[in-house]
C-alpha positions as CSV (number, residue, x, y, z in Angstrom):
1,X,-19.0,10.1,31.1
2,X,-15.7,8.2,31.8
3,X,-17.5,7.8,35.9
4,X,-20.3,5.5,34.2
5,X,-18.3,3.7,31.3
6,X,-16.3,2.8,34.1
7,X,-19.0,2.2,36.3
8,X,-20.5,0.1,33.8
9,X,-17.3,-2.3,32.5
10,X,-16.9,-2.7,36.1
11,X,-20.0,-4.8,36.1
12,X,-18.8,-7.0,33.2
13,X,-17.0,-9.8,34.6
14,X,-16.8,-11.3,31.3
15,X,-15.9,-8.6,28.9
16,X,-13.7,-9.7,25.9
17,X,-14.1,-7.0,23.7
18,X,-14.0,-3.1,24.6
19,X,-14.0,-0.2,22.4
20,X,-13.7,3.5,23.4
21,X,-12.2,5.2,20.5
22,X,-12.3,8.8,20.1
23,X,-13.9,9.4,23.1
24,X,-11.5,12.1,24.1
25,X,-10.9,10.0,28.0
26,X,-7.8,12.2,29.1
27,X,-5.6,11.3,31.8
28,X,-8.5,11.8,34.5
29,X,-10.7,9.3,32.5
30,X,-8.2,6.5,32.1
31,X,-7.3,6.6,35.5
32,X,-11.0,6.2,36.6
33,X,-11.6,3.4,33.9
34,X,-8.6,1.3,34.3
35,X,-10.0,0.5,37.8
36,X,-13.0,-0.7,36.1
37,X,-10.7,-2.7,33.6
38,X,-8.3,-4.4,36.1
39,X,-11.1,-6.2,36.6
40,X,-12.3,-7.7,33.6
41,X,-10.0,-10.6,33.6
42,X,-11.2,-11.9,30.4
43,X,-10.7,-8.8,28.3
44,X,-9.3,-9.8,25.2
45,X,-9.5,-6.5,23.0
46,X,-9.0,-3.0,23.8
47,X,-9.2,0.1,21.9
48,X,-8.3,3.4,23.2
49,X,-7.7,5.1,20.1
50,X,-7.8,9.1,20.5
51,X,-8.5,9.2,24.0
52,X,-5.4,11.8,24.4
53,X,-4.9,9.9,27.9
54,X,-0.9,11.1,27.9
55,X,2.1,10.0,30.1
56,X,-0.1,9.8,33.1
57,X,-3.6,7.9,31.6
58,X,-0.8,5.2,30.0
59,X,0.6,4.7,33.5
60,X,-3.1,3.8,34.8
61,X,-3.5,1.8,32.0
62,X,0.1,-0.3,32.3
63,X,-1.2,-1.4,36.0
64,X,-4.1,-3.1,34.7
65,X,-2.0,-5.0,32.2
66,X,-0.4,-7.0,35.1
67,X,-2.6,-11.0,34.7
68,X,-4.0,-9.9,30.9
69,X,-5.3,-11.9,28.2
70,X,-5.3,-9.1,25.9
71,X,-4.4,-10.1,22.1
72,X,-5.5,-6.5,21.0
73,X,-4.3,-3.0,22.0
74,X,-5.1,-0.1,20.3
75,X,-3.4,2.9,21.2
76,X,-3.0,5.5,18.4
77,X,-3.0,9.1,18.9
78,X,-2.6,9.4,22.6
79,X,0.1,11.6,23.3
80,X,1.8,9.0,25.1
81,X,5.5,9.6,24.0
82,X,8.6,8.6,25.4
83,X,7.3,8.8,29.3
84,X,4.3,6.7,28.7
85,X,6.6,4.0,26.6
86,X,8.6,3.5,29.9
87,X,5.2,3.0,31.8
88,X,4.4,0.1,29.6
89,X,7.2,-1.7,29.4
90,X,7.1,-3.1,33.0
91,X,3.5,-4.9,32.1
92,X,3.4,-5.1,28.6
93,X,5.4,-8.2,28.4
94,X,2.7,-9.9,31.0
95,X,0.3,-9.9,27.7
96,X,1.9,-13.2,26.5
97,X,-1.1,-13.6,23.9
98,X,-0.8,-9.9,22.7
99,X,-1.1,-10.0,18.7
100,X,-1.2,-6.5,17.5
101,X,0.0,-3.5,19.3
102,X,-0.8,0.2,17.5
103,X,1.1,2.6,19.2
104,X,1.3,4.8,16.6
105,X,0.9,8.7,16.1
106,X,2.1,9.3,19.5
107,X,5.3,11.1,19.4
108,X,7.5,8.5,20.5
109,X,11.2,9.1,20.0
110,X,14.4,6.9,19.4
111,X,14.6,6.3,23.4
112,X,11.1,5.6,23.2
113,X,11.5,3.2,20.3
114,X,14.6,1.4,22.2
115,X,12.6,0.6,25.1
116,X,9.6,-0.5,22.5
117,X,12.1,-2.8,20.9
118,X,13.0,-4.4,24.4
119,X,9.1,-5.0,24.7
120,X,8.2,-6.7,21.4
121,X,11.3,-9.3,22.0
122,X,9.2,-10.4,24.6
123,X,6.1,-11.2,23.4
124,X,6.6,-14.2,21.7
125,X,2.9,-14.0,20.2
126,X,3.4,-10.7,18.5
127,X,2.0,-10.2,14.8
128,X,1.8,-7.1,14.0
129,X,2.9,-3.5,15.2
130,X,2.0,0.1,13.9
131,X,4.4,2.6,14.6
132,X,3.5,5.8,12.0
133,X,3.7,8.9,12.5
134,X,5.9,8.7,15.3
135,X,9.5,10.6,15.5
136,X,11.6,7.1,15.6
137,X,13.9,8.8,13.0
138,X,17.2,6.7,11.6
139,X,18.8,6.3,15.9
140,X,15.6,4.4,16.9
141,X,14.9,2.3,13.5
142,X,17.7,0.8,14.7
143,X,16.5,-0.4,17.5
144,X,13.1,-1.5,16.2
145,X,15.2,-3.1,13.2
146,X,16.8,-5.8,16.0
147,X,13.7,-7.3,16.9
148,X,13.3,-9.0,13.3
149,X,16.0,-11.2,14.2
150,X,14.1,-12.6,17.3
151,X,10.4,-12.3,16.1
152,X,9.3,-15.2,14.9
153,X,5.4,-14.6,14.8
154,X,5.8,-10.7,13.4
155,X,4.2,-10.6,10.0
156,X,3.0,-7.0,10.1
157,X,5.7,-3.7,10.6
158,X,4.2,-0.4,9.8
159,X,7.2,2.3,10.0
160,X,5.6,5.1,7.8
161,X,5.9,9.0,8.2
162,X,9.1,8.7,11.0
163,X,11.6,10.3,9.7
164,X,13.7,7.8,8.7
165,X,16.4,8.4,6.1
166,X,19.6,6.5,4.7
167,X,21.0,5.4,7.4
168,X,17.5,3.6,9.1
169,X,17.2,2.4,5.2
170,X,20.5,0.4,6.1
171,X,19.9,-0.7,9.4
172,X,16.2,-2.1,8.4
173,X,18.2,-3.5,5.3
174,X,20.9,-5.4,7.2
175,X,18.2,-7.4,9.1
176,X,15.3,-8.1,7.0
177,X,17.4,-11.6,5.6
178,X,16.4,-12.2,9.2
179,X,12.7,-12.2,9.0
180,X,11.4,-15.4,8.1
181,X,7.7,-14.3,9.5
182,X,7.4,-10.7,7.9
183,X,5.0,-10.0,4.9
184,X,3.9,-6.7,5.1
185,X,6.1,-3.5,5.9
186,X,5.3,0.2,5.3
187,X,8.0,2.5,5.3
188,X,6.0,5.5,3.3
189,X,6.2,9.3,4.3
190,X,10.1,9.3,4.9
191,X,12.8,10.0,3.4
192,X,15.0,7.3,2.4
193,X,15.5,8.7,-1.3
194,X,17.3,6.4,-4.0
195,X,20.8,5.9,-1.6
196,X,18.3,4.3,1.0
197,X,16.3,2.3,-1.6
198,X,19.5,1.1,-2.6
199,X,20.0,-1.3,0.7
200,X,16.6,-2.2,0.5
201,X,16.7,-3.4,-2.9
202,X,19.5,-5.6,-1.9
203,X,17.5,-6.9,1.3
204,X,14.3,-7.8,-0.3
205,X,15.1,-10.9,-2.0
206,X,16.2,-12.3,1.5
207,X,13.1,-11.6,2.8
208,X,11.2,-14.8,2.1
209,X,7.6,-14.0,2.9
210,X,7.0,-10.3,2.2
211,X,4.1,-10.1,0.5
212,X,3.1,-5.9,0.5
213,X,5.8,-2.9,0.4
214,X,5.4,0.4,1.1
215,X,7.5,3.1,0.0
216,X,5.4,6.0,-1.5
217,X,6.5,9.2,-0.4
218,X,10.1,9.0,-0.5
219,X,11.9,11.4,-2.6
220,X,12.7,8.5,-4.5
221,X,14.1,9.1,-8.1
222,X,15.2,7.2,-11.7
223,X,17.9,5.5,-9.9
224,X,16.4,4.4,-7.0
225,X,13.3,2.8,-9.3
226,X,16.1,1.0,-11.1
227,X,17.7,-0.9,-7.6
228,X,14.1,-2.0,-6.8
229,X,12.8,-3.4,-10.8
230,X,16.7,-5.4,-10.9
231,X,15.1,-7.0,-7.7
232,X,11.6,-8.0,-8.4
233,X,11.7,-10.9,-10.2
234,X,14.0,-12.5,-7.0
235,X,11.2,-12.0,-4.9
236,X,8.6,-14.5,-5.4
237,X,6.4,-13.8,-2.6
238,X,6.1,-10.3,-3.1
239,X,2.8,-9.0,-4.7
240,X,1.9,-5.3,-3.7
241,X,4.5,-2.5,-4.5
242,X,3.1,1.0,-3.9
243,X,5.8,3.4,-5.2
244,X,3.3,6.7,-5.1
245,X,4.5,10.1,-4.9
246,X,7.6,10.1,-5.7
247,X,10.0,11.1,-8.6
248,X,11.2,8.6,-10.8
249,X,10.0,9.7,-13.7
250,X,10.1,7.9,-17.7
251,X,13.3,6.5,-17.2
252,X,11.9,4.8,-13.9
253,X,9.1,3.6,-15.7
254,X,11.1,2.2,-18.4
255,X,12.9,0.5,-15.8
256,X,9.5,-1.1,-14.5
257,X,8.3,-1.9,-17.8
258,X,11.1,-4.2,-19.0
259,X,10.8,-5.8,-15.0
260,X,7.0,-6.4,-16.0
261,X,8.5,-8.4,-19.6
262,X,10.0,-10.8,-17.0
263,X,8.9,-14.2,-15.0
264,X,7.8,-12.5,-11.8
265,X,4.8,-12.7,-9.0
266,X,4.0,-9.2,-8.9
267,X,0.2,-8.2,-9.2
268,X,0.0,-4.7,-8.8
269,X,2.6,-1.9,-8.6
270,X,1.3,1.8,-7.8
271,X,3.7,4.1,-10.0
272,X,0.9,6.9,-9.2
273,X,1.9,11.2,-9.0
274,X,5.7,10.1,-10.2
275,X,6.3,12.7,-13.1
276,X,5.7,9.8,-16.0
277,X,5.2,10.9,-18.9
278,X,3.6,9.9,-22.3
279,X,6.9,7.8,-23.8
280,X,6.7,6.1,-19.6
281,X,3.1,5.6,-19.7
282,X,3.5,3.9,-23.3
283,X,6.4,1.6,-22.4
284,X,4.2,0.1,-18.9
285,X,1.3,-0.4,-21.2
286,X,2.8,-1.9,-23.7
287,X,4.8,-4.1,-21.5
288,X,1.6,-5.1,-18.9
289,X,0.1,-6.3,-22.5
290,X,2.8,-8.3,-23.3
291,X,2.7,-9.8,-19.4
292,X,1.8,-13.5,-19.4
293,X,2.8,-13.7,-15.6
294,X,0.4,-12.8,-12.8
295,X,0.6,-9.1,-12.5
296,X,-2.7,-7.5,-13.4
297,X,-2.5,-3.7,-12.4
298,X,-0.1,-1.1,-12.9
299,X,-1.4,2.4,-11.3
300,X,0.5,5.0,-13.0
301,X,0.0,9.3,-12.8
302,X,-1.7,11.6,-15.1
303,X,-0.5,15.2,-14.7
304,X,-3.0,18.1,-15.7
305,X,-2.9,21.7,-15.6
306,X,-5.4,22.1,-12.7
307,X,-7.7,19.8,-11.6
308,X,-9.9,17.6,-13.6
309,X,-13.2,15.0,-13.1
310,X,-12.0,11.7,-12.2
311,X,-14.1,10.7,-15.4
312,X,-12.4,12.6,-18.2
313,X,-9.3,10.1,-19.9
314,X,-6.9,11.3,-21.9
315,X,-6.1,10.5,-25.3
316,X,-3.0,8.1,-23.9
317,X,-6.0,6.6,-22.4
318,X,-8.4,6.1,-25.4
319,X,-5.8,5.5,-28.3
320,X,-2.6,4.5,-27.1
321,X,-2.7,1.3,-24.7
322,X,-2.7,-1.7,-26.4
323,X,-6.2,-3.4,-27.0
324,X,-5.3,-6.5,-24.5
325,X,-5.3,-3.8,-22.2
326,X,-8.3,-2.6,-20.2
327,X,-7.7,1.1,-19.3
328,X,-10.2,2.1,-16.3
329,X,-10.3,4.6,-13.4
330,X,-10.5,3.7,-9.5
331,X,-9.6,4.7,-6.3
332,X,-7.2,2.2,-4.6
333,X,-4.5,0.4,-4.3
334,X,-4.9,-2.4,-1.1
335,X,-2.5,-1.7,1.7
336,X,-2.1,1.8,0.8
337,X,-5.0,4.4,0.7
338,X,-4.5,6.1,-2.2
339,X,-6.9,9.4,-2.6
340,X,-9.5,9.3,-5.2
341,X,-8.6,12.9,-7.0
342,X,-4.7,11.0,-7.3
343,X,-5.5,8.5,-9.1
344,X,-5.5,9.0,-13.1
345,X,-4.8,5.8,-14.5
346,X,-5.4,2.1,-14.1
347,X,-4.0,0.0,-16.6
348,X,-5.7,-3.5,-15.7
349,X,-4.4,-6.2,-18.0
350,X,-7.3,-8.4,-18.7
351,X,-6.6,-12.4,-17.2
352,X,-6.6,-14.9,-20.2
């Protein structure tokens, strides 16, 4: 298989776009195709996505990198790790145009994120990176945190599921005043917890163009829901806030709904699978009806003893939102994939 791909892009001067994803490639096939590659000097996009091509397939691959017009590189779930990070960096900065680099899922470690960070300061072109589900823990955030003081083009940073706690919380914190590009960053699937959430809150009024936060999945409680509604109404270009799966409970919804009675630019906030109860589900629907600012959905949890159609509302639902409010069920919340069975509630306010 890998013989006549290779075979094949070998005979395409002029290929600009290439995708092999899940295609399962393995070290022997990416050392057979990058051959085929190194000569396809127009090749703009490339996506190697779960190819499993490890250490020694990312070393054929950085060779071919050397004269590249590539804006695209896609490769998540490789098991490249820290090895196969030191094999790019040598060509990687070659790919002046590069706009988005996935390098996620791979298993890359604090000395892999170090040499990562040394990469991205050099591509001077560089919008967006995806780094989940990696093992970049609070040591390598730290490293990936300098680069937003040189990165003037990065508007995309995804950082979920890395195990990053407090302490990465603060680095990222201390230099996101110094991101004048960024407007999306995802940090769900750690650990930063209400201490963390604390920095960050500080931070995100400094950030002038973020746009979409992520941090569902955080062990993040009352207090920690309290840092981040003080905030809100500082930051103007904000407009997604997924807060999913995590702990902060009535009193954290209460905390949200007298944010949502203020001038803000909010439009939606995911509270979903937070332990809010009845009194919290009343207070964000009666403040969302009361909102006359651009917000117009507020995702909040239903807890049930077992599960339960996505089509059956409870009586909160039916009787208790206020009639200006337009209580419906969906699936999602943009920038985060939220699963269907999780989501209870959508409180939509209705635009005037």
């Amino acid at each position: 298989g890998a013989v006549r791909v290779a075979h094949v892009v070998s005979q395409c001067m002029h290929l600009v776009h290439l995708d092999l994803s899940s295609n399962f490639l393995g070290s022997a096939g990416m050392l057979t195709l990058a051959t085929a590659i190194r000569n396809c000097g127009e090749l703009e996009y490339l996506n190697l996505k779960s190819n499993e091509i490890g250490d020694k397939g990312v070393s054929s691959l950085a060779s071919t990198l050397q004269h590249s017009k590539l804006r695209y590189i896609n490769l998540h779930r490789n098991k490249i790790g820290d090895a196969g990070v030191n094999y790019l960096i040598e060509f990687l900065p070659r790919c002046q145009n590069l706009a988005h680099l996935d390098m996620s899922g791979n298993a890359i470690g604090s000395e892999g994120a170090n040499w990562m960070a040394n990469v991205v300061r050099e591509l001077p072109n560089l919008k967006s990176v995806e780094l989940h589900e990696n093992w970049i823990s609070d040591e390598g955030i730290g490293a990936i945190s300098s680069v937003l003081h040189g990165c003037h083009a990065l508007q995309n940073l995804s950082l979920s599921r890395n195990n990053v706690g407090v302490e990465g919380a603060w680095r990222l914190a201390a230099a996101l005043s110094f991101s004048k590009t960024l407007s999306k960053l995802l940090l769900g699937g750690n650990r930063i917890e209400d201490e963390g959430v604390q920095w960050l809150a500080q931070a995100l009024p400094e950030c002038a163009n973020i746009q979409i936060f992520d941090l569902s999945d955080n062990s993040i409680g009352s207090r920690g829901a309290a840092s981040l509604s003080a905030v809100l109404c500082d930051c103007r270009s904000l407009r997604e806030l997924s807060l999913d799966f995590n702990f902060i409970g009535d009193k954290g919804a209460t905390s949200f709904a007298h944010f949502l009675s203020k001038d803000h630019k909010l439009h939606t906030l995911n509270l979903c699978r937070n332990d809010i109860e009845k009194e919290g589900k009343r207070r964000l629907a009666t403040a969302l009806s009361h909102c006359s600012t651009t917000l117009t959905t507020v995702l909040v949890n239903y807890r049930a003893n077992g599960p339960q159609p996505l089509e059956e509302l409870s009586e909160l639902q039916e009787d208790d939102f206020p009639s200006e409010t337009e209580v419906s069920c969906g699936p999602a919340f943009s920038g985060h994939c939220v699963p269907r069975w999780h989501v209870r509630v959508i409180a939509r306010r209705v635009p005037a």
